[in-house]
C-alpha positions, 0 to 999 in steps of 0.5 A: 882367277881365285879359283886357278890360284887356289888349285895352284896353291893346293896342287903345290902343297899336295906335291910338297907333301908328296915329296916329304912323304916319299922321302921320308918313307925312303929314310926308313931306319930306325932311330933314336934322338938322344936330348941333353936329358931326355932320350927321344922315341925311336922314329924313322930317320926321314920322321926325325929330319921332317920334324926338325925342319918344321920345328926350325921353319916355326923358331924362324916365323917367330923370330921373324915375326917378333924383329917386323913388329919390333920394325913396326912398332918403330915406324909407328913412333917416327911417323907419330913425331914427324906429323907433330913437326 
């Protein structure tokens, strides 16, 4: 049963891949981020929105991450006061 939910697992992140390499090779024009001070390189259009969607998927992760330790951390704190009752 592990090993048909890892070939699972592996065909859906080849075929996720698969898509974002078909689209970014579909979005070829060249282009250049300008930065509040700084000038990006001149990449792909489909390169630049990929980057972009992975850098705001890692920002939510963490953001996520750090609110379910906060929730975690205070759980902990209930749990300590309701067994001292």
């Amino acid at each position: 049963m592990r090993a048909i939910r890892f070939f699972i697992k592996v065909m859906l992140l080849l075929a996720i891949a698969m898509v974002g390499a078909l689209f970014a090779f579909h979005n070829n024009q060249p282009l250049s981020v300008d930065f509040i001070y700084l000038s990006g390189p001149t990449l792909s259009l489909g390169l630049w929105l990929i980057l972009f969607l992975l850098l705001g998927a890692l920002l939510g992760i963490i953001v996520s991450s750090l609110r379910v330790g906060n929730y975690r951390r205070k759980l902990g704190r209930y749990k300590k006061e309701t067994n001292n009752l």
